[in-house]
N, C-alpha and C positions, 0 to 999 in steps of 0.2 A: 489696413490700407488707409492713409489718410483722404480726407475728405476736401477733393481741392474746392467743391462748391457745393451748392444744395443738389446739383442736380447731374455731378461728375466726381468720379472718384479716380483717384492716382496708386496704379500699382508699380513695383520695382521690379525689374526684371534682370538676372543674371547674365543672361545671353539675349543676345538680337535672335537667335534662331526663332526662340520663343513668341515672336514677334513675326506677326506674316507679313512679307515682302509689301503682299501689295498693299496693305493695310498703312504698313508705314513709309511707303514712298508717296501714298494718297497723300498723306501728312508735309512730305518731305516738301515735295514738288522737283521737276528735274532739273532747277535752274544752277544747283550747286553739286557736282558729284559728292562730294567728301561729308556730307549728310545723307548718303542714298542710303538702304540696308545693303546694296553690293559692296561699295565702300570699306563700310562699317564690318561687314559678315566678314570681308577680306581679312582685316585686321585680327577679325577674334576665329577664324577658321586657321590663321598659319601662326595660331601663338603668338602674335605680336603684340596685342595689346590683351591680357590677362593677368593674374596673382604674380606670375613671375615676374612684367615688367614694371609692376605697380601701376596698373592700369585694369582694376577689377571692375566689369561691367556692370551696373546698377541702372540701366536704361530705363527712363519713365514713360509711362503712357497715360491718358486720361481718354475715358471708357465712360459714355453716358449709363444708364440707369437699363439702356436694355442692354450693353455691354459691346458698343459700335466704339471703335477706335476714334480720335478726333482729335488729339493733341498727342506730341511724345518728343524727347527730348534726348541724345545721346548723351548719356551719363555715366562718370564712372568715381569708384572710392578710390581716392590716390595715397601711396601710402610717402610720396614724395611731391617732388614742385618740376620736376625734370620731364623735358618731350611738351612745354605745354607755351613757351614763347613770353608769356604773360607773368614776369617773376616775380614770387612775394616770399623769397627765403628769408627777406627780412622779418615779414610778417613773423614768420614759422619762431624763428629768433627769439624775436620779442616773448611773444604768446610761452615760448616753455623757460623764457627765464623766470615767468610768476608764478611755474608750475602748472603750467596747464600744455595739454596734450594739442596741438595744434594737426596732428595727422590721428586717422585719416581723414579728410575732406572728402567734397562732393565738387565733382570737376565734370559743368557741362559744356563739350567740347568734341571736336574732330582730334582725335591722337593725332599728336607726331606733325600736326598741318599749321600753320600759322598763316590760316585762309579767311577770308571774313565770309560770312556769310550765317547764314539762318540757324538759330540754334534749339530757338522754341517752336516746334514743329506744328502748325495748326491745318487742318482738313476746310480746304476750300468751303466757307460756307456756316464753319460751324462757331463764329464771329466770339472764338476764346479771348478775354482780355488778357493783355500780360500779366494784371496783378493776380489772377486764378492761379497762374503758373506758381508767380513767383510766390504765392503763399502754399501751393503745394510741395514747391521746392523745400520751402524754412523748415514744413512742417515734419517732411522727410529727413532734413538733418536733426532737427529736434527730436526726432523718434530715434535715430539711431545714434542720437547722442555723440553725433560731429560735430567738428568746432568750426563749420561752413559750409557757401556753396557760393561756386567760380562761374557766370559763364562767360568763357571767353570770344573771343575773335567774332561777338555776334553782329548782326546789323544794328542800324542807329536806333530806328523802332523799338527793338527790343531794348534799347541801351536807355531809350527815353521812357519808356513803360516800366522798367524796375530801377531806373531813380525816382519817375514819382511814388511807387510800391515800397520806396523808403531804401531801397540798396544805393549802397555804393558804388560811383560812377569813376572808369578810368580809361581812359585817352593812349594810345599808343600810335605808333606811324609805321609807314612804310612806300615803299615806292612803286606806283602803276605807271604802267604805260597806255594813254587815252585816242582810242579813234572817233576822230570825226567822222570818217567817211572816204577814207584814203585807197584810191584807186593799185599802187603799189611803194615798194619803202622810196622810190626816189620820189612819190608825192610825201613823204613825211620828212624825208630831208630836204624839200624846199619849204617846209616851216619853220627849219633849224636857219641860226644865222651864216654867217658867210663862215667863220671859223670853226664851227663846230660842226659843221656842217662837210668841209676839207677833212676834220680827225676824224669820224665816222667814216667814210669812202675809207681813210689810208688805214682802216683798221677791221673794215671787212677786204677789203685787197689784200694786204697782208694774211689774214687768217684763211683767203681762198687761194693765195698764192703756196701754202704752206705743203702742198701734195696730196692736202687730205681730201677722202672721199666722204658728202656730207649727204644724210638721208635723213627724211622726215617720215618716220615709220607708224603705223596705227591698224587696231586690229589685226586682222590674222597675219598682217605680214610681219609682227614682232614674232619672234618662233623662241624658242626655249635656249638656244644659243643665245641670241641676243641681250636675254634674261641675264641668263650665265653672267655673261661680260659683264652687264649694266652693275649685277650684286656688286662685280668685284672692285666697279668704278664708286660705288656707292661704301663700300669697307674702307678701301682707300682713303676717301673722302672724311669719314668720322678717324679716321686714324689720325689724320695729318692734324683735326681740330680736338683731339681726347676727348670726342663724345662717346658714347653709347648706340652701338649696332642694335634698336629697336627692332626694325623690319629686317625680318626673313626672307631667307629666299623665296619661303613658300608663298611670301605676299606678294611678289611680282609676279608671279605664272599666276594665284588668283585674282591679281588687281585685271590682268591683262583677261584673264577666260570673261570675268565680270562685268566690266565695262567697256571691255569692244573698244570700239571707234573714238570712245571717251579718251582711249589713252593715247598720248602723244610722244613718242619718244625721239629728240633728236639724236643722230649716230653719228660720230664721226672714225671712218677705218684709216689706215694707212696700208698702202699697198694690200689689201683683204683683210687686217689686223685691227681688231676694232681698240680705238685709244681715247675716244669720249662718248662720254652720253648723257643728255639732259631731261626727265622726264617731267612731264605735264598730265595734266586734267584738262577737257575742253568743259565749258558751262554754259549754258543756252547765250550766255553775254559774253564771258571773261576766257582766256586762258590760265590756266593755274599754275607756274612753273613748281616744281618743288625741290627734288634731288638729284646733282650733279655729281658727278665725275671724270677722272679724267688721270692717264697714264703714258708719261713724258711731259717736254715742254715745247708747246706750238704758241707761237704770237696770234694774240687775240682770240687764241681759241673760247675759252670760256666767254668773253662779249657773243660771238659770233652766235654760238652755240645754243647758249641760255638767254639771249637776248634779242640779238637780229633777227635769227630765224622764227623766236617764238613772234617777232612783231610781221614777218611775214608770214606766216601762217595765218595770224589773227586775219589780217588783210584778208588776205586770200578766203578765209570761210567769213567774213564778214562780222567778227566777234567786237565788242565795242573796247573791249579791256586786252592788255596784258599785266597780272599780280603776279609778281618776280618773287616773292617769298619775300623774309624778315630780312629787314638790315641792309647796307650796303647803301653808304653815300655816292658812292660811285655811280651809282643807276643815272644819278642826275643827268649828267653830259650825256648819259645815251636814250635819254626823252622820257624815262621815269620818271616820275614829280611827285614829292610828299603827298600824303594822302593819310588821314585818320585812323584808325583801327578802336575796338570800341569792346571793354568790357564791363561786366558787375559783379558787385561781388556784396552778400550778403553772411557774416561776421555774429557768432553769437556772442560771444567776451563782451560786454559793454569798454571794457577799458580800453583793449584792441579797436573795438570799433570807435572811438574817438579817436584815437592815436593817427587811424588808417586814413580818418574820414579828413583829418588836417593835412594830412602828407598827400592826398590825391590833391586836394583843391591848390597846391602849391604844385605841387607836377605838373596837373594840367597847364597850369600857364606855363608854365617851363617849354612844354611839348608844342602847344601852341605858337608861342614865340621860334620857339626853331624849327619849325614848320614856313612861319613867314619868313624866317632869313635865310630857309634854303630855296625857297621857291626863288629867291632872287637870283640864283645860280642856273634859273633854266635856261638851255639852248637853244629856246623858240627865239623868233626874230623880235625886238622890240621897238618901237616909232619905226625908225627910219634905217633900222638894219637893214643890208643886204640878204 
């Protein structure tokens, strides 16, 4: 086991089971589901994230001297770069044109989510610095003789604690939708200006003029049909873009037994015919949209569905965020606005790690800059808009 400090030690663990719930929720904290061990168990109880999908669990824990849990970390040996959001196939490229083996890596991370939030898991109290981690991390690929460790989609905190700990720092974007304090959607379309304001109405009217019946489902009233469908909206969906069916069926009957109320599913039927569905995370702050689907063609369904509705929802239970998932410039017009995303990444190759370390500090500006030239595109009112 290496030794993350004098007075804590770091074991690796194969599976979360090994790992007791409450010990590593104590860690987690509830504010982000997609770090919970419900989450987590979900994914390695229905196959989804194990050796077959190159997502082999190696979960960290740091364990004082009488062997009290206090820090722990969702980790896994990746035997690829795919399901993680955060792409470095160039990285990979590089590193084996000089003969050296760039997989497998250490990838800490929520599978399959490109969600931000907490990565280095610390127990209220128990005032872990990041560089313990991150030197238990090194030392953990250093023992097993990988050629790194990723963590991604973490908070800033963590992003600013393992670049001064010496890693590499990288910047990505994506688009939230931000509550002030919005009594319902038509107080948030009176922040929008006069024209953007007109396409939003004519495009949840259209998408509720469309015949479809629309339902915001959670907890037990998702039932195993629903499931059914959702798979088939969700296969669909990776068909149409030639990804990879990661999640199992069997991850949605236990994301849904697991997290209860946590889970958000929006429905759309035609005449009792269920033909979309958009599923979410709620988090003490944020809604988390993740995976859509959808079978036929309805105007504005997918805004209505993965967007409007996730922003009244938020309304309605009083959540400060909505995080629409990766990508999509399109969000702008409908009140999502750039927003940061934050990883590190620590590189054993000295060569690689030069290589990396010039191509981030030239990214960053990149991302920054178009970050400022898209927020110029937002649809809030500006001086003297209407």
């Amino acid at each position: 086991m290496p030794k993350a400090s004098a007075t804590l030690t770091m074991s690796l663990h194969p599976s979360i089971r090994e790992i007791d719930a409450a010990d590593w929720d104590a860690c987690a904290g509830d504010g982000n589901p997609f770090v919970t061990h419900a989450f987590l168990s979900a994914l390695e109880d229905s196959g989804s994230a194990n050796a077959r999908t190159g997502w082999l669990p190696q979960h960290a824990v740091l364990r004082t001297e009488d062997g009290t849990i206090v820090g722990a970390a969702p980790m896994y040996a990746k035997s690829h770069s795919y399901g993680e959001y955060v792409f470095d196939h160039g990285w990979a490229n590089a590193l084996e044109r000089v003969g050296v083996s760039y997989y497998p890596k250490l990838q800490v991370a929520s599978p399959f989510s490109p969600v931000p939030g907490p990565r280095l898991l610390c127990r209220p109290g128990s005032g872990i610095p990041i560089g313990v981690f991150a030197n238990a991390l090194q030392q953990a690929c250093e023992t097993h003789k990988l050629s790194s460790v990723h963590v991604t989609f973490c908070g800033e905190q963590e992003w600013e604690g393992l670049g001064e700990a010496g890693w590499l720092r990288r910047i990505g974007m994506q688009f939230h939708w931000e509550n002030p304090g919005y009594g319902s959607f038509d107080d948030f379309l009176g922040d929008l200006s006069s024209r953007k304001r007109k396409v939003l109405r004519r495009e949840r009217r259209d998408a509720n003029a469309a015949g479809l019946t629309f339902h915001a489902l959670s907890g037990s009233d998702i039932t195993e049909a629903h499931w059914d469908a959702f798979y088939g909206f969700y296969q669909s969906t990776v068909d149409r873009k030639w990804g990879s069916a990661y999640l199992t069926r069997d991850f949605f009957s236990l994301l849904g037994e697991r997290l209860g109320q946590r889970v958000v599913l929006m429905y759309a039927e035609n005449g009792g015919v269920p033909v979309a569905g958009a599923l979410n995370l709620a988090g003490s702050e944020a809604l988390y949209g993740r995976n859509w689907g959808c079978r036929g063609d309805w105007p504005f369904l997918h805004f209505e569905l993965c967007y409007y509705r996730a922003i009244d929802w938020a309304i309605a239970h009083g959540l400060k965020r909505v995080e629409a998932g990766a990508q999509g410039r399109h969000k702008i017009q409908r009140g999502y606005l750039p927003k940061p995303t934050y990883s590190a990444h620590w590189i054993a190759h000295s060569g690689l790690r030069r290589a990396v370390a010039n191509f981030l500090d030239e990214e960053r500006t990149g991302v920054i800059q178009e970050m400022e030239a898209l927020s110029e595109e937002s649809p809030f009112k500006k001086g003297n808009d209407d």
